[in-house]
C-alpha positions in Angstrom: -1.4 -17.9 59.1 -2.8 -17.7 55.7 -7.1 -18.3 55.2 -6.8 -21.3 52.6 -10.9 -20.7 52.2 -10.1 -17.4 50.7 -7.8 -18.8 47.8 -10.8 -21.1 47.2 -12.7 -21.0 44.3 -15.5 -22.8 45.7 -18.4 -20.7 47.5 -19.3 -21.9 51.4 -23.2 -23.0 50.5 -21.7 -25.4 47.5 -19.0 -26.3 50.7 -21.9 -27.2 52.7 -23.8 -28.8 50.9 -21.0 -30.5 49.2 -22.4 -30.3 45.6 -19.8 -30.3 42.8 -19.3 -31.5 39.7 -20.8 -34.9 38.7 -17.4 -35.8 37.0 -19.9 -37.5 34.0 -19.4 -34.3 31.5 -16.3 -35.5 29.7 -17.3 -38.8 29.4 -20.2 -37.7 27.4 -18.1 -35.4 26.1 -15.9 -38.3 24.3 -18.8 -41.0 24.1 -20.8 -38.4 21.7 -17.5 -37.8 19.9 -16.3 -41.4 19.2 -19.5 -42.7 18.0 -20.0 -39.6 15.7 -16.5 -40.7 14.5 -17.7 -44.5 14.4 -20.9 -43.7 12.3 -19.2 -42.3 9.6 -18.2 -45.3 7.9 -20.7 -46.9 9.3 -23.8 -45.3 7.9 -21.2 -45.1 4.4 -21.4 -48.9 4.6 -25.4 -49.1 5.8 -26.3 -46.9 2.7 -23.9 -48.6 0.3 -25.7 -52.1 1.8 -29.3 -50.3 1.2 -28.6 -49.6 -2.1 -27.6 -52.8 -2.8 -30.4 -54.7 -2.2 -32.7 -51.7 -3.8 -35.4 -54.0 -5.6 -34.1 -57.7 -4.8 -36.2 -60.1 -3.4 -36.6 -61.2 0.3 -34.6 -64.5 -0.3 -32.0 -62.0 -2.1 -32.2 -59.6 1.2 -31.5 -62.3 3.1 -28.5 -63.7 1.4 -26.9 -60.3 1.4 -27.7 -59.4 5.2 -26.7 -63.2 6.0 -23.0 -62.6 5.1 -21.1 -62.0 8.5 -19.5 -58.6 7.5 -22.8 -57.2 6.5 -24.8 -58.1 9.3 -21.7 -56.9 11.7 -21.5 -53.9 9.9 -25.2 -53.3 10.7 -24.7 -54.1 13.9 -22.5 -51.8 14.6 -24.2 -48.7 12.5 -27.4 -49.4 14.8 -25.6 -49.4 18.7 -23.4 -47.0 18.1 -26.5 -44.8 16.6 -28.6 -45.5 19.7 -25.6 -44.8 21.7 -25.3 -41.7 20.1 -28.8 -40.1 19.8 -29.6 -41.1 23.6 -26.5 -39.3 24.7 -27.5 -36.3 22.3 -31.1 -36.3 23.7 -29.8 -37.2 27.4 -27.6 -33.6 27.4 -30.4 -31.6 25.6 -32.8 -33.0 28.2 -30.5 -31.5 31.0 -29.7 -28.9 29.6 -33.3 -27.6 28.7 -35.5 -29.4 31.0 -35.2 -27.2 34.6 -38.2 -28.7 36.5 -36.7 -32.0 38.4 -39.5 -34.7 37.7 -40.3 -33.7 34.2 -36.0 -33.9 33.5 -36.0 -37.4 35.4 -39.1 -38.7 33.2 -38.0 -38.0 30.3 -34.6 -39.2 31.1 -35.7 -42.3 32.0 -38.3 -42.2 28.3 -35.2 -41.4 26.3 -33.3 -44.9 27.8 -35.9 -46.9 27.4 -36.7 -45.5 23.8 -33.0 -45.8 22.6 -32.9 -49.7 24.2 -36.2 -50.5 22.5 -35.1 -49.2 19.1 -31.8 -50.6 19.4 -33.5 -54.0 20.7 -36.0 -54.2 17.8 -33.4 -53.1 15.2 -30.8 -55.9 16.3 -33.6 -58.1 16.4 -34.4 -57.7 13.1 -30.6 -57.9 11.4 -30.2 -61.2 13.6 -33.1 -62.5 12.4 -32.6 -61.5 8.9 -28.9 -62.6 9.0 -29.9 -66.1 10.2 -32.0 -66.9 7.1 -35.5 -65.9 8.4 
């Protein structure tokens, strides 16, 4: 009878302790890659919307930022930047991070810094884009 442990590529401690892969890798993998793909026309159409209100008034920045593609537009360039720099910072974190408590507190500082930015900038082009 044939030893199918032996064909295994698996070594017996990671068999005991049943530690594998965490199956998470290549969704990062594609998350980081679609909204790198995403935020190139996106930041194209934030700098082309910066440029345009270069110098205007705040009753001008607001009729610009009010118009429903714009403030969409913005919208999009800011989640899919925070979705993009905390996945960047979440792999560099464990990746170069080794000790397990400093890894999971600055894990859980680099969520709550990429909600709060994303948060306050969204805040911001709503209130702008309602006329504030």
């Amino acid at each position: 009878m044939a030893d199918t442990n032996r064909s295994s590529l698996t070594t017996p401690l990671k068999r005991v302790r049943g530690l594998g892969s965490a199956g998470s890798g290549t969704d990062h993998f594609w998350k980081q890659r679609i909204t790198a793909l995403a935020q190139i026309p996106l930041t194209l159409a934030f700098v082309v919307v910066l440029l345009s209100i270069i110098g205007k008034g705040h009753a001008e920045v607001v009729a610009i930022v009010s118009q429903p593609l714009v403030a969409i537009l913005m919208l999009l360039f800011v989640v899919t930047g925070m979705v993009h720099m905390k996945i960047g910072m979440q792999v560099i974190i464990e990746d170069y991070v080794h000790e397990e408590l400093p890894k999971i507190l600055l894990l859980a500082l680099n969520t709550f810094f990429a909600i709060g930015v994303g948060v306050a900038c969204v805040f911001a082009i709503l209130k702008l884009s309602f006329g504030a």
